[in-house]
C-alpha positions as CSV (number, residue, x, y, z in Angstrom):
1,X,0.0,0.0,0.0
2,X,1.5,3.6,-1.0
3,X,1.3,6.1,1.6
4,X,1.7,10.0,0.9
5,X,3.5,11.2,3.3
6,X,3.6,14.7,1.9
7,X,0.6,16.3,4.1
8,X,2.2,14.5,7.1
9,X,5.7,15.2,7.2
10,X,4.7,19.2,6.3
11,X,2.2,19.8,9.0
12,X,2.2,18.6,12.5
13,X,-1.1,17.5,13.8
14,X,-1.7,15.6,10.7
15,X,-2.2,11.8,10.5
16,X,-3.9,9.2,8.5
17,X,-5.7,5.9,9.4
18,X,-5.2,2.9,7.2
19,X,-6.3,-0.4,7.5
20,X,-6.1,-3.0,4.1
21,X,-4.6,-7.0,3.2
22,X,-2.1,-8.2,1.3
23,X,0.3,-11.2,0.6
24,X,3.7,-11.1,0.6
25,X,5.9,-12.3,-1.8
26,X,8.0,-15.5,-1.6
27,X,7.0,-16.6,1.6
28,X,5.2,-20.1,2.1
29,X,4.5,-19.4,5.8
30,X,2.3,-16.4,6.1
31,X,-0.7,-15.9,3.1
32,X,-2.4,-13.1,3.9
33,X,-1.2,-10.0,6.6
34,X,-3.8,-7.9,7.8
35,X,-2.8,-4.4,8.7
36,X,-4.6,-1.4,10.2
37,X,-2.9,1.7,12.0
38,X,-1.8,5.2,11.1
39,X,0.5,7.5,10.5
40,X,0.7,10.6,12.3
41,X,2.9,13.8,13.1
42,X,3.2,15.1,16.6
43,X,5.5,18.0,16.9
44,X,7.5,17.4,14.3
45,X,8.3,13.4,14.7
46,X,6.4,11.3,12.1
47,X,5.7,7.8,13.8
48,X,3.8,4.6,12.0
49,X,1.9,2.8,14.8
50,X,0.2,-0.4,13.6
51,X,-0.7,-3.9,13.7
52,X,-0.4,-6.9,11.8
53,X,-2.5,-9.7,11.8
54,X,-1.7,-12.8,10.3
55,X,-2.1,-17.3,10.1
56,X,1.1,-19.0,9.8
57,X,1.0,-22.3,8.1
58,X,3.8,-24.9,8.7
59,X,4.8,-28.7,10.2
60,X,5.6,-29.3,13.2
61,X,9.5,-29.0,13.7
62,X,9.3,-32.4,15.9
63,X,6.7,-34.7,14.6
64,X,5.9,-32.8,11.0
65,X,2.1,-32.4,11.6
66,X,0.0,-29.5,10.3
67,X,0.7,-26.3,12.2
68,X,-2.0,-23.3,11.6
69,X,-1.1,-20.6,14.4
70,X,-2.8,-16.8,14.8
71,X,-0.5,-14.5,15.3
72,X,-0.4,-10.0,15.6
73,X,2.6,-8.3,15.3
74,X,3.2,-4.8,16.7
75,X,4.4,-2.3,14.2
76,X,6.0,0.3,15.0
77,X,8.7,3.0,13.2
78,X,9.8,6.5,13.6
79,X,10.0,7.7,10.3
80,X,12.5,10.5,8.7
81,X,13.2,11.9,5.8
82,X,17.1,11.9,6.3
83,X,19.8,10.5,8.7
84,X,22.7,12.0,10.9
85,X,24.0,8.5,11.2
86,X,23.7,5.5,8.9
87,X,23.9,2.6,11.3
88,X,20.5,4.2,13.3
89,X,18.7,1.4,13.8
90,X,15.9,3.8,16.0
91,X,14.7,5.3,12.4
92,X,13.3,4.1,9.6
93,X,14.6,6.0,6.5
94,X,12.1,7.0,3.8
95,X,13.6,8.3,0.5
96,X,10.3,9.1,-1.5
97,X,7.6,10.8,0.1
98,X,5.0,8.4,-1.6
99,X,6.2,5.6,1.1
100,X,5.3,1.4,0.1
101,X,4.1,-0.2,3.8
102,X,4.3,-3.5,2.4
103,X,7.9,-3.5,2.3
104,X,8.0,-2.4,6.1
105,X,5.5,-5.0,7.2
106,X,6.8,-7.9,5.5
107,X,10.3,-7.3,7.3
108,X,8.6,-7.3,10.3
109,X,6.3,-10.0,9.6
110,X,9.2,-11.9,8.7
111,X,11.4,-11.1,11.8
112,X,8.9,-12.1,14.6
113,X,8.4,-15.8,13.3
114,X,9.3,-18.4,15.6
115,X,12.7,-20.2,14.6
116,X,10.9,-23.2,16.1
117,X,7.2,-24.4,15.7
118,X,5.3,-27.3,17.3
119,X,2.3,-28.4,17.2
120,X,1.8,-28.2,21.0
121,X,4.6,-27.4,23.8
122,X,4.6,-31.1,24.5
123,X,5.0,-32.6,21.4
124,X,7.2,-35.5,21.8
125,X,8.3,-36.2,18.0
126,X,9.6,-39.2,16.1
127,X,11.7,-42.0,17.7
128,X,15.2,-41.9,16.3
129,X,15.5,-45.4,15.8
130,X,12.0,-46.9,14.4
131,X,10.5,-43.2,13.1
132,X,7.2,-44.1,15.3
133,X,5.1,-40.4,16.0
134,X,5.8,-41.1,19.8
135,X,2.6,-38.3,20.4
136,X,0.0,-41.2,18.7
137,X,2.3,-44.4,20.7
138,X,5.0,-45.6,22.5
139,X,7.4,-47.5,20.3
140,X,9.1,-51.0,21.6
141,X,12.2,-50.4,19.8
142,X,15.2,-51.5,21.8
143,X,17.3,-48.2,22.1
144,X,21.3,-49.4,21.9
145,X,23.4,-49.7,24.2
146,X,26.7,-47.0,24.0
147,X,29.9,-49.3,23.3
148,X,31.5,-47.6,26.0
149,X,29.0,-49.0,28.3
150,X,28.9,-52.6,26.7
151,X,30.6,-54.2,30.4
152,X,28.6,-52.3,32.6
153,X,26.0,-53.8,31.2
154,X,27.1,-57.6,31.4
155,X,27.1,-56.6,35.0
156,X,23.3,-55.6,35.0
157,X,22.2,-58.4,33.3
């Protein structure tokens, strides 16, 4: 979505709501991102406060079931129009006036996904040795014995 920020950045007290879908590009995990916020100046500081809204839709990274989670994502940018410093990580630079959201949201989108998904907090996985889903059973797989431990053992038995 393309934003002018003209009005904004040239008279404080000015703002604008927004709220729209859209789906980013090359991502299999997240379809469709809902986003609704505004944009506003107060005093001279032009800040983007918003939300996004969104299903992620992935396997389990234990037993590779069908994951389908809700999830909303703060955000939130001060935006300028130029930078003192280059390695500013508190602003968000924007070089044309007519400013693309999408771009901003996707990064964000993108950054607050969870390196690890499972299905639920207890999910227990595969079995390394027989590749049973120990969440539906219990396997009776013999687990090996470490060849280290091999005359301990004798001793057990």
């Amino acid at each position: 979505m393309l934003i002018d920020l003209k009005p904004i950045f040239n008279c404080d007290g000015q703002s604008r709501e927004f709220s729209y879908e859209f789906s980013p590009d090359n991502c299999d995990v997240v379809k469709n991102i809902k986003v609704k916020g505004s944009v506003y100046n107060r005093t001279g500081i032009v800040s983007l406060d918003a939300e996004a809204g969104f299903t992620i839709e992935t396997q389990c990274d234990r037993c590779a079931a069908e994951v389908k989670r809700e999830m909303t994502v703060p955000v939130k940018h001060t935006l300028v129009t130029e930078l003192n410093d280059d390695d500013s990580d508190m602003f968000y630079l924007v070089d044309d006036l007519n400013f693309n959201l999408d771009e901003l949201v996707r990064e964000d989108v993108l950054l607050s996904l969870p390196t690890k998904v499972l299905c639920r907090e207890d999910c227990k996985g595969f079995c390394i040795y027989c590749g049973t889903n120990l969440n539906e059973k219990q396997c009776d797989c013999k687990k090996p014995v470490d060849p280290r431990l091999e005359a301990l053992k004798k001793f057990l038995d």
